[in-house]
LUMVODREN-485007 format. One record per atom (N, C-alpha, C): atom name; z negated, x, y negated; residue in one letter. Coordinates in steps of 0.2 Angstrom, whole numbers, always signed. Layout:
(site "CA" (Z X Y) "A"),
...
END
This chain:
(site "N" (-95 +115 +289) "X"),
(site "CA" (-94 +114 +282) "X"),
(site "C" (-91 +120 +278) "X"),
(site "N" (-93 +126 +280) "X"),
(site "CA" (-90 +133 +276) "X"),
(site "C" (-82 +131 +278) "X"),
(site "N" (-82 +130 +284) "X"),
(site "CA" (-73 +131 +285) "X"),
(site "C" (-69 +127 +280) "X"),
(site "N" (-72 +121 +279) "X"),
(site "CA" (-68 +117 +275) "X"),
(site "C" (-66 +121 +265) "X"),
(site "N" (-72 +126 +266) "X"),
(site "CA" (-71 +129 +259) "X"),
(site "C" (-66 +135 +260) "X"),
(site "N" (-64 +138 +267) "X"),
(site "CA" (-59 +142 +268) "X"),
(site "C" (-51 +144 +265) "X"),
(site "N" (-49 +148 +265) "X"),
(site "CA" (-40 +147 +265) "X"),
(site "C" (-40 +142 +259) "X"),
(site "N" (-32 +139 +262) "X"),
(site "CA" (-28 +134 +257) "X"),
(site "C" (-35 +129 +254) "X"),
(site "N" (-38 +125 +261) "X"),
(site "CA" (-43 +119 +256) "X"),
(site "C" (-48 +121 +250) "X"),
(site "N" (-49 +130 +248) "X"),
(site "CA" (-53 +129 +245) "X"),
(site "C" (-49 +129 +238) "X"),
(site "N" (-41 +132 +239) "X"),
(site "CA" (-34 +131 +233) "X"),
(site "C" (-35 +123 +230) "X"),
(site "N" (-35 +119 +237) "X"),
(site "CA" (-35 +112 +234) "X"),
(site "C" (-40 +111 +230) "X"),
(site "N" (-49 +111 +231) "X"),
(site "CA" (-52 +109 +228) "X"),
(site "C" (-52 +113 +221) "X"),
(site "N" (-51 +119 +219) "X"),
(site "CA" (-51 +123 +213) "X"),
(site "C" (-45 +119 +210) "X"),
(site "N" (-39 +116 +214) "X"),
(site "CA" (-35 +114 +208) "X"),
(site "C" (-36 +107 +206) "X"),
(site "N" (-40 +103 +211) "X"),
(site "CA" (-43 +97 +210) "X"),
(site "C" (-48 +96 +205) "X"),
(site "N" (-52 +102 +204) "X"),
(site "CA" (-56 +101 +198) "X"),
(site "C" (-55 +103 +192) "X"),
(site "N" (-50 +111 +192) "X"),
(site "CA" (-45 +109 +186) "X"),
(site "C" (-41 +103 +183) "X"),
(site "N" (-38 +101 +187) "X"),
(site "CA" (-33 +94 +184) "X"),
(site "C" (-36 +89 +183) "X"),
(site "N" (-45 +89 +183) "X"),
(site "CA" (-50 +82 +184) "X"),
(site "C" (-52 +86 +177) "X"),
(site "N" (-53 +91 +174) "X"),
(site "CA" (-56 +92 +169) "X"),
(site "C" (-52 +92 +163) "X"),
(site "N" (-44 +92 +166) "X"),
(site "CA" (-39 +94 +162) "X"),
(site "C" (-38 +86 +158) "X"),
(site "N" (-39 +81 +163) "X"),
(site "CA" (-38 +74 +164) "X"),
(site "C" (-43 +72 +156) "X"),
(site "N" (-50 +74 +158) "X"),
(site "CA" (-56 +72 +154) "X"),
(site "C" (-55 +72 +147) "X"),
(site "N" (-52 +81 +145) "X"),
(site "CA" (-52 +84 +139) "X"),
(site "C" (-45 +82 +136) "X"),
(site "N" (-39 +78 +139) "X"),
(site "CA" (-33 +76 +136) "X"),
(site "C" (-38 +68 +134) "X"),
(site "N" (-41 +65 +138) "X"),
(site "CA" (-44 +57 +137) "X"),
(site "C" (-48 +56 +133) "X"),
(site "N" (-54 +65 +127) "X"),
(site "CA" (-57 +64 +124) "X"),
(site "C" (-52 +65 +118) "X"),
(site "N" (-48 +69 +119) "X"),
(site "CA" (-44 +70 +112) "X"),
(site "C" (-41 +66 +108) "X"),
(site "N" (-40 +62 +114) "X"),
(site "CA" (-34 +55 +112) "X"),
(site "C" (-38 +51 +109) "X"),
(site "N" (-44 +48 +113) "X"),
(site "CA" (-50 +43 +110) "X"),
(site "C" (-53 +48 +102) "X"),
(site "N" (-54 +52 +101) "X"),
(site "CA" (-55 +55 +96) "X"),
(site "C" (-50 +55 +90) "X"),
(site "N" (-42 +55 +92) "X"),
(site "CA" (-39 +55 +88) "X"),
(site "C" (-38 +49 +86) "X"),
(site "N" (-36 +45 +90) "X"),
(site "CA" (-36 +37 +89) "X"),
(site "C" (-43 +35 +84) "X"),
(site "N" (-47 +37 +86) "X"),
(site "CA" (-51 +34 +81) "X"),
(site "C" (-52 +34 +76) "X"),
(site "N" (-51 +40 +75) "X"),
(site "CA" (-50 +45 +65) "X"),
(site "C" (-44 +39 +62) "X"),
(site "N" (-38 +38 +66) "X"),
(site "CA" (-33 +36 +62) "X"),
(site "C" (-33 +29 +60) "X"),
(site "N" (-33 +27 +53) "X"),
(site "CA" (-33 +23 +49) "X"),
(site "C" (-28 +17 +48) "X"),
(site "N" (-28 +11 +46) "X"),
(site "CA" (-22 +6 +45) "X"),
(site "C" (-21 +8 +38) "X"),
(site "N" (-13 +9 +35) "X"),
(site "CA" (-12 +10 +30) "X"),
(site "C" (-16 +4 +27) "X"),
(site "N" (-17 +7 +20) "X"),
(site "CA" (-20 +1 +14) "X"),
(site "C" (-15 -3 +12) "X"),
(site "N" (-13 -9 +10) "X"),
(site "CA" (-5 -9 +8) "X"),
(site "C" (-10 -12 +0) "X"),
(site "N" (-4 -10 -6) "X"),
(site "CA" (-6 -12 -11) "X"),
(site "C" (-4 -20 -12) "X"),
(site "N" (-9 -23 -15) "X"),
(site "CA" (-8 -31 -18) "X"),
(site "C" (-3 -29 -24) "X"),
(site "N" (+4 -35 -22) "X"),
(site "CA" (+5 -35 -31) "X"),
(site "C" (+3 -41 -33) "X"),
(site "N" (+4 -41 -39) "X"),
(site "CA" (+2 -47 -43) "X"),
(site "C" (+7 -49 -45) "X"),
(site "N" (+9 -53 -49) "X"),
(site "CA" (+15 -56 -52) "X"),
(site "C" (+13 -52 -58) "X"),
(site "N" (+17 -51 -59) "X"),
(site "CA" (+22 -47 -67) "X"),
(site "C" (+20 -49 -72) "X"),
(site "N" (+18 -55 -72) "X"),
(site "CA" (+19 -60 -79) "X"),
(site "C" (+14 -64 -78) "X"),
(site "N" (+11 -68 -83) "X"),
(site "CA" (+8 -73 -83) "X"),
(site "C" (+10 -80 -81) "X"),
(site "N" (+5 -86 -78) "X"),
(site "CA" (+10 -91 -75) "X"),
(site "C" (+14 -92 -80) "X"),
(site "N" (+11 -95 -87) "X"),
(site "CA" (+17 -98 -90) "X"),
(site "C" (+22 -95 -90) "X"),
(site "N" (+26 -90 -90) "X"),
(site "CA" (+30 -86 -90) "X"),
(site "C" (+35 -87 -86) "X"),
(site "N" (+30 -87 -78) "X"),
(site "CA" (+34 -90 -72) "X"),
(site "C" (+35 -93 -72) "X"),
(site "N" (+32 -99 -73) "X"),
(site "CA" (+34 -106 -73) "X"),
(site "C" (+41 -107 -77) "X"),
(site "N" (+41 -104 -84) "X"),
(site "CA" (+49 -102 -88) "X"),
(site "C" (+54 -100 -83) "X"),
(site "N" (+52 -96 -79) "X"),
(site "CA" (+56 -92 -75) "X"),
(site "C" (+59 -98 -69) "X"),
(site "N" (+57 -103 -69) "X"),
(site "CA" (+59 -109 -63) "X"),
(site "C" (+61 -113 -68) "X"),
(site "N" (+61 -113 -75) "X"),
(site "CA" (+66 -118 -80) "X"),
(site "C" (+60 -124 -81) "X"),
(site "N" (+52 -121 -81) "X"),
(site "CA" (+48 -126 -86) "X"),
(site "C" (+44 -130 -81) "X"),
(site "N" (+37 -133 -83) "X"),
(site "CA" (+34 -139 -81) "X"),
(site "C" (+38 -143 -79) "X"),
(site "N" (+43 -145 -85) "X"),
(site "CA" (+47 -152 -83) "X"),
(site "C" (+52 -153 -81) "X"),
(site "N" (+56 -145 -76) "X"),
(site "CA" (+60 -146 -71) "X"),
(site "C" (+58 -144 -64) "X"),
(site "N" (+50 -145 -65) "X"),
(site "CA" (+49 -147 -57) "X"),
(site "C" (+47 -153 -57) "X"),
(site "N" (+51 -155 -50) "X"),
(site "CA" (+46 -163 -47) "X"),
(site "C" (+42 -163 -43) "X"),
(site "N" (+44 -160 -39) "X"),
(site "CA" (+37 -159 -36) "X"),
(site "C" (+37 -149 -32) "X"),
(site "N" (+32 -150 -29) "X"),
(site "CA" (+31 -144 -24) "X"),
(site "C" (+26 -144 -21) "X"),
(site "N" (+27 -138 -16) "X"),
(site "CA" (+20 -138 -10) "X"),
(site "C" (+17 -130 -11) "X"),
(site "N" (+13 -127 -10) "X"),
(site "CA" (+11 -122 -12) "X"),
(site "C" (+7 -120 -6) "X"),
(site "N" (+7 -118 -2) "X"),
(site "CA" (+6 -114 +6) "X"),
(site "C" (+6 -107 +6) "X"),
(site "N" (+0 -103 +8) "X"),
(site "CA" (-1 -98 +8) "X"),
(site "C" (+4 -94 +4) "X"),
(site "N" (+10 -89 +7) "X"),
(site "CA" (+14 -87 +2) "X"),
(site "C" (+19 -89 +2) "X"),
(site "N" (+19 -93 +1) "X"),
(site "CA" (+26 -99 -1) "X"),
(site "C" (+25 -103 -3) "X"),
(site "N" (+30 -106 -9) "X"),
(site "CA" (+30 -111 -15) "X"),
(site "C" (+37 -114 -14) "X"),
(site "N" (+38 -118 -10) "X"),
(site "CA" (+42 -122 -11) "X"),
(site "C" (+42 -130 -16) "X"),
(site "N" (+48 -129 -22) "X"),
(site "CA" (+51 -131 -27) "X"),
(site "C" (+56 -137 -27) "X"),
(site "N" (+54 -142 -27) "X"),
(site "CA" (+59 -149 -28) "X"),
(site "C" (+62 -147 -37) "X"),
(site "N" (+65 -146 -39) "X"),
(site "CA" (+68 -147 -46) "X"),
(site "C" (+74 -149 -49) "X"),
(site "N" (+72 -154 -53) "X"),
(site "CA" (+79 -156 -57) "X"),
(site "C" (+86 -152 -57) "X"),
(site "N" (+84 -148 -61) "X"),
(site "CA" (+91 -142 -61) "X"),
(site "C" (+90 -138 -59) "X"),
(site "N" (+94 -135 -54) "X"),
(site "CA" (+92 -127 -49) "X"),
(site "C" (+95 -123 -54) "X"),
(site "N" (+100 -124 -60) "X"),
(site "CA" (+102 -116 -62) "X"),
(site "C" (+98 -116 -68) "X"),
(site "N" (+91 -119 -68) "X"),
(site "CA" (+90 -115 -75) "X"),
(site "C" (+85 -110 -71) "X"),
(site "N" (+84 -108 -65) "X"),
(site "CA" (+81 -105 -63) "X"),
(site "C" (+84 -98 -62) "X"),
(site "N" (+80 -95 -66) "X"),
(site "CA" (+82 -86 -66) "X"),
(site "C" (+79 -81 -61) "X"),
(site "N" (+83 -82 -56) "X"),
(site "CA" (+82 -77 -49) "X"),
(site "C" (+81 -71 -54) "X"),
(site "N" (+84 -66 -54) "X"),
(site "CA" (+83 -59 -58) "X"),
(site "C" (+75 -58 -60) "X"),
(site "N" (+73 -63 -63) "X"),
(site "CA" (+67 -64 -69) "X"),
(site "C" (+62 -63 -63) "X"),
(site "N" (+63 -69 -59) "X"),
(site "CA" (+58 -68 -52) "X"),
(site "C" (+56 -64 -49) "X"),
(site "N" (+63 -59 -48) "X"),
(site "CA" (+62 -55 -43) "X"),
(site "C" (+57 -48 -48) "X"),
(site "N" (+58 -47 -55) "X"),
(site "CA" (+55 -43 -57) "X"),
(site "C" (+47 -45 -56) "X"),
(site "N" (+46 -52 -56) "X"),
(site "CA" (+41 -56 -55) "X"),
(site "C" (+37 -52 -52) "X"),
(site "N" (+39 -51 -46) "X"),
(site "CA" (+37 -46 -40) "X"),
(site "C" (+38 -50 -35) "X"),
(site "N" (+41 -59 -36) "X"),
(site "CA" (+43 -62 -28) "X"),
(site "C" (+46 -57 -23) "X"),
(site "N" (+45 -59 -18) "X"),
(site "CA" (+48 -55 -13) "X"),
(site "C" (+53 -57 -10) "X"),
(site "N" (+54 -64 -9) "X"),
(site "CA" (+61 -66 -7) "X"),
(site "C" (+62 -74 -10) "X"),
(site "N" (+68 -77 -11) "X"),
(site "CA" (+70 -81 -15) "X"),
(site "C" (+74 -85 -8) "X"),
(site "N" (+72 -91 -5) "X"),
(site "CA" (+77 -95 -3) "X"),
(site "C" (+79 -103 -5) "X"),
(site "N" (+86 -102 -4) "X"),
(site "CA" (+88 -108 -8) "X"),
(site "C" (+92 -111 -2) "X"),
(site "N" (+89 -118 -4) "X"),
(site "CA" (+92 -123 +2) "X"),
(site "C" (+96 -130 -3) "X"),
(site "N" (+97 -133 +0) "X"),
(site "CA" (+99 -139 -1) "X"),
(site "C" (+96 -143 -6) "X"),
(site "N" (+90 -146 -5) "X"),
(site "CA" (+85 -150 -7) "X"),
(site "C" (+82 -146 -11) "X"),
(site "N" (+78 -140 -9) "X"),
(site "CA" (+75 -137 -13) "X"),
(site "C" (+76 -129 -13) "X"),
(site "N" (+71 -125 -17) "X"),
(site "CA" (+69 -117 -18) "X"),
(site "C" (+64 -114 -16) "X"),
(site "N" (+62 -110 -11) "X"),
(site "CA" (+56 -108 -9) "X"),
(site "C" (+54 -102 -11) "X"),
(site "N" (+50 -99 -14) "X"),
(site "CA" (+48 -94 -17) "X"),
(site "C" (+43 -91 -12) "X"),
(site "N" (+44 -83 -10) "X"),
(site "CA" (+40 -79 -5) "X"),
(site "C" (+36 -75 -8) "X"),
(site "N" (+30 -73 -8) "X"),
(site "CA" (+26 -67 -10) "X"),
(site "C" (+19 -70 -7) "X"),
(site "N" (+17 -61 -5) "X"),
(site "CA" (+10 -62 -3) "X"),
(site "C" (+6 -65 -7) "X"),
(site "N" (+1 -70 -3) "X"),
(site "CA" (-4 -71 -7) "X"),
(site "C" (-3 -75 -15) "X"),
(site "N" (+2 -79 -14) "X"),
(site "CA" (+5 -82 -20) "X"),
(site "C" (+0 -89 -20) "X"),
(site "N" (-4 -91 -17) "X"),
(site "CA" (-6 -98 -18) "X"),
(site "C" (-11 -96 -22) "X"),
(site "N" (-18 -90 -21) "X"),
(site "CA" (-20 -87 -27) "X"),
(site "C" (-19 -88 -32) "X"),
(site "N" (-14 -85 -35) "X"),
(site "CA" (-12 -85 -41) "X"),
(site "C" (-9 -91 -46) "X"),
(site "N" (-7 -95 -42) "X"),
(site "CA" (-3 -101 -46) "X"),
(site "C" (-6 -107 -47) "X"),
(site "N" (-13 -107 -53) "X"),
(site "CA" (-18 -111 -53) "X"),
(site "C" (-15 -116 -58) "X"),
(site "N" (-9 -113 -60) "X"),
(site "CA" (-4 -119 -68) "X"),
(site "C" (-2 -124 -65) "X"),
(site "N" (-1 -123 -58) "X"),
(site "CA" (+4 -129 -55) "X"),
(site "C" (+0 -134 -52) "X"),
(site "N" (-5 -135 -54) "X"),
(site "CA" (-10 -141 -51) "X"),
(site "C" (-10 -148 -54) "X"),
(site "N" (-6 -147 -60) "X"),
(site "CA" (-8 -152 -65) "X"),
(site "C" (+0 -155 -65) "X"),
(site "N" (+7 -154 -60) "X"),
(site "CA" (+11 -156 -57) "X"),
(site "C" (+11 -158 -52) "X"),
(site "N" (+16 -163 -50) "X"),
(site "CA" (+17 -166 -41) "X"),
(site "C" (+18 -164 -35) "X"),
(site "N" (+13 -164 -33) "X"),
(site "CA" (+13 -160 -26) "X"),
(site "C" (+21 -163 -21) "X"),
(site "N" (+22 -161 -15) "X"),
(site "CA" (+26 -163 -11) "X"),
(site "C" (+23 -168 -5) "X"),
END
């Protein structure tokens, strides 16, 4: 047993147990760093305006026919699409404006919360 601590094999074991402690104190650091670090908080917006104001912003109660309201997104069946003032929306704090065919889909987080005017119109 002394021989095997002799010579080179005792170089081995001394370097074995430096790069196993070395290992340890890189694996605690990391788990400790990692820990500490936090998910950014992202701020909520809220719309800009009042509903009635958006709903002006879409050309009125009585140019929607219908719509669906889903998480954040409010898509828009309406009479006439240009009385709808993108510009106004976007100050709105919508996030994104998509226009199709048929209909206008409005993006923002968390938009179903807020838009409790629209209930007393036709769903899709």
């Amino acid at each position: 047993m002394i021989r095997i601590l002799e010579g080179n094999n005792r170089n081995f074991l001394v370097y074995g147990a430096i790069g196993i402690a070395v290992v340890l104190v890189v694996a605690l650091v990391l788990a400790f760093v990692l820990r500490k670090k936090k998910k950014p908080v992202r701020e909520k917006k809220t719309l800009a305006v009042s509903e009635d104001v958006f709903i002006s912003h879409i050309g009125g109660k009585d140019n929607i026919i219908s719509y669906k309201l889903v998480g954040s997104r409010l898509s828009l069946e309406l009479k006439d699409y240009s009385l709808v003032d993108k510009e106004a929306l976007k100050a709105d704090n919508i996030d994104g404006i998509i226009e199709m065919s048929n209909k206008i889909v409005l993006v923002k987080e968390d938009l179903s919360e807020e838009l409790s005017i629209l209930e007393s119109t036709k769903r899709l």
